[in-house]
C-alpha positions as MATLAB code, in Angstrom:
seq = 'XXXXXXXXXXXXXXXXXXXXXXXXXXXXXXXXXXXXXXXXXXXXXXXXXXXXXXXXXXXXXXXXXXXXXXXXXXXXXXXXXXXXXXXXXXXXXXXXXXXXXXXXXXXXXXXXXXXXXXXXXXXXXXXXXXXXXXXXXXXXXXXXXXXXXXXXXXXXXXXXXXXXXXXX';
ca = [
       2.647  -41.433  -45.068;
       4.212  -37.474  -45.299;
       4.139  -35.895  -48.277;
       7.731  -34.619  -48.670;
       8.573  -31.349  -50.302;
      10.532  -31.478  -53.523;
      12.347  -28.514  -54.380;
      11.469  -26.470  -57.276;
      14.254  -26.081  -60.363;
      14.229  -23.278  -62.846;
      12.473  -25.445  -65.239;
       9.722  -25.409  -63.192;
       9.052  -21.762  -63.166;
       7.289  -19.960  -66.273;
       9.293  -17.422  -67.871;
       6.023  -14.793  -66.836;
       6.725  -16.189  -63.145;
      10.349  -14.929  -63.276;
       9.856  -11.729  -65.317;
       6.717  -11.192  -62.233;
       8.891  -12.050  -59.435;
      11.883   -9.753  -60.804;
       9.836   -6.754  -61.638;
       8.167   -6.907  -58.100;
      11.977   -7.387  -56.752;
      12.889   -4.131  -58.402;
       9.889   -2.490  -57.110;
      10.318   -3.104  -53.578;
      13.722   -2.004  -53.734;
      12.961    1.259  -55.482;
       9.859    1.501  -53.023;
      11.942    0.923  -49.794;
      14.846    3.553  -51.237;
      11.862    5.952  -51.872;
       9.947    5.761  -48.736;
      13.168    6.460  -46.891;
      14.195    9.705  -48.979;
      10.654   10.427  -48.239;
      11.019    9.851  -44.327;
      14.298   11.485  -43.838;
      12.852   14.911  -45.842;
       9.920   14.958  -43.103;
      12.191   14.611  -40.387;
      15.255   16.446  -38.474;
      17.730   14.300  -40.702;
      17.313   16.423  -43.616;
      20.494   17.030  -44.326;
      21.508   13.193  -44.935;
      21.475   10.905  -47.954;
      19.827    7.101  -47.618;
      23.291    6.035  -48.865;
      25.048    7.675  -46.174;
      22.260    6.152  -43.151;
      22.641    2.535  -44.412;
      26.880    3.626  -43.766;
      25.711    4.639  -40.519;
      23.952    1.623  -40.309;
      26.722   -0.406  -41.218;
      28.866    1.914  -38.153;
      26.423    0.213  -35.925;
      25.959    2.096  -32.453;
      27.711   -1.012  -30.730;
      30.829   -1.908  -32.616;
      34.195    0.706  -33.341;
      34.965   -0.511  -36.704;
      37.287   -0.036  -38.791;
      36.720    1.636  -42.532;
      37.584   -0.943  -44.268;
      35.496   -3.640  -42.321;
      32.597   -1.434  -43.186;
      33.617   -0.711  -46.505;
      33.324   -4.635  -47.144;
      30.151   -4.575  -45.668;
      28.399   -2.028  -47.878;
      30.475   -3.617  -50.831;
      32.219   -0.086  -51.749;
      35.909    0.660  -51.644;
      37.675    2.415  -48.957;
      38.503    5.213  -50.332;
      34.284    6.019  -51.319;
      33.476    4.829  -47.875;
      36.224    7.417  -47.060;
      34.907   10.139  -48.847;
      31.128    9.335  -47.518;
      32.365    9.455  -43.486;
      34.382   12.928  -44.383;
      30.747   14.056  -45.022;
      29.341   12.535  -42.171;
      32.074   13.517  -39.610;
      31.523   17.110  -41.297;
      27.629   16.456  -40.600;
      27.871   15.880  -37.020;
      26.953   12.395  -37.330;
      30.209   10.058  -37.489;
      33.340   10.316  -35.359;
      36.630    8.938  -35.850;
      38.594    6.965  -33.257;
      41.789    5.994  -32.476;
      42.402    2.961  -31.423;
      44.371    2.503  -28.083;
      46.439   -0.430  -29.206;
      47.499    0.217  -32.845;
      47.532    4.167  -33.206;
      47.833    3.907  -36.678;
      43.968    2.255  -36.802;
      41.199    4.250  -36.972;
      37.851    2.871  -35.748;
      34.681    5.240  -36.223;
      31.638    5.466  -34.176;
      28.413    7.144  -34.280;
      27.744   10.954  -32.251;
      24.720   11.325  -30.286;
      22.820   12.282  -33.734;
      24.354    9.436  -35.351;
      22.693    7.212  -32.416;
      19.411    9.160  -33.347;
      19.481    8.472  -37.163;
      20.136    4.743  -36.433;
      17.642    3.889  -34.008;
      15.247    5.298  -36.524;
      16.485    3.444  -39.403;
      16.245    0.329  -37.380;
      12.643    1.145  -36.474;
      11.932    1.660  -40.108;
      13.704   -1.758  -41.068;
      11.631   -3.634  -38.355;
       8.339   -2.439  -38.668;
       8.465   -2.815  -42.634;
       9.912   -6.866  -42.080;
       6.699   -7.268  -39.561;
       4.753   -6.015  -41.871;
       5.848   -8.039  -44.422;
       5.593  -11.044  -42.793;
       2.336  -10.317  -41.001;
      -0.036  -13.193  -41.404;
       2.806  -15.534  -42.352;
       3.146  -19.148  -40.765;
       6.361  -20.940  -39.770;
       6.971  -22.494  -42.906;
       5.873  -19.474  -45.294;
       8.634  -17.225  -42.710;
      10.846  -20.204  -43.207;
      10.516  -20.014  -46.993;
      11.157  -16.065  -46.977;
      14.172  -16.529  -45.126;
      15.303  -19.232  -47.605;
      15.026  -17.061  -50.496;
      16.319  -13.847  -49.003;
      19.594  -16.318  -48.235;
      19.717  -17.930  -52.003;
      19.712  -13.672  -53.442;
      22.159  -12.829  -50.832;
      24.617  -15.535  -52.451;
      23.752  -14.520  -55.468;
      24.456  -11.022  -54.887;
      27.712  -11.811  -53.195;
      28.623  -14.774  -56.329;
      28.155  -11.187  -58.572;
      30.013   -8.528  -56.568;
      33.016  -10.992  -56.999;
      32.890  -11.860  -59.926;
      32.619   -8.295  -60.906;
      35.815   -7.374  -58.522;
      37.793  -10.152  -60.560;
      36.685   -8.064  -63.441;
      37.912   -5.172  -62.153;
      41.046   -6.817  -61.214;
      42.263   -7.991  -64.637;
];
């Protein structure tokens, strides 16, 4: 007979567990933000902010999209996205298109030091996930993936609830 896993509830956490799991939540975050100011001081890309390489992330070397689609993305509006490309089209790293079919849309894409800056970030991205799952079985990868997915709807549950705030 198979032991089946029941799912944990809220009750079944300690309020230390939550407060320990929150804190370390916070420091990773601040950690990953710092070790990437860190890495882009040591390198070429000096003269770019980790808010404006996760844009360029978000640009992607393999899609032309459009501001706004990667204004939603990042969760800012289009007008700060705006502002942040003006810097990195000024920057060398970002360049606006035109789109043959609807001249009034502009797509953007990513210069040959924009391809640079991303394929670096992605490195960065990858070898800190293997790392953090290094020594991890199916089902512990399984679980991480699980709760990565339950903050990303929570995050996304907050960001609109926040823009229906804004809205009224």
């Amino acid at each position: 007979m198979s032991k089946q896993k029941k799912a944990m509830t809220m009750s079944d956490l300690s309020d230390s567990k939550i407060k320990k799991i929150s804190a370390l939540l916070i420091e990773s975050y601040n950690g990953i933000m710092q070790v990437e100011e860190k890495y882009l001081k040591r390198t070429q890309f000096r003269d770019i902010t980790v808010k404006e390489v996760h844009a360029i992330d978000a640009i992607t070397m393999y899609d032309h999209k459009t501001t706004t689609a990667v204004a939603r993305q990042l969760r800012l509006s289009p007008g700060t996205l705006t502002a942040s490309v003006d810097k990195l089209v000024r920057k060398g790293y970002v360049i606006r298109l035109q789109s043959a079919d609807d001249q009034r849309v502009i797509r953007l894409g990513l210069t040959r030091r924009g391809r640079l800056i991303y394929r670096a970030h992605q490195s960065f991205h990858r070898q800190m996930t293997e790392s953090f799952l290094s020594d991890m079985d199916a089902d512990q990868v399984d679980i991480i993936e699980h709760s990565m997915l339950n903050l990303q709807t929570f995050l996304q549950i907050a960001d609109e609830e926040g823009q229906a705030d804004e809205d009224n």
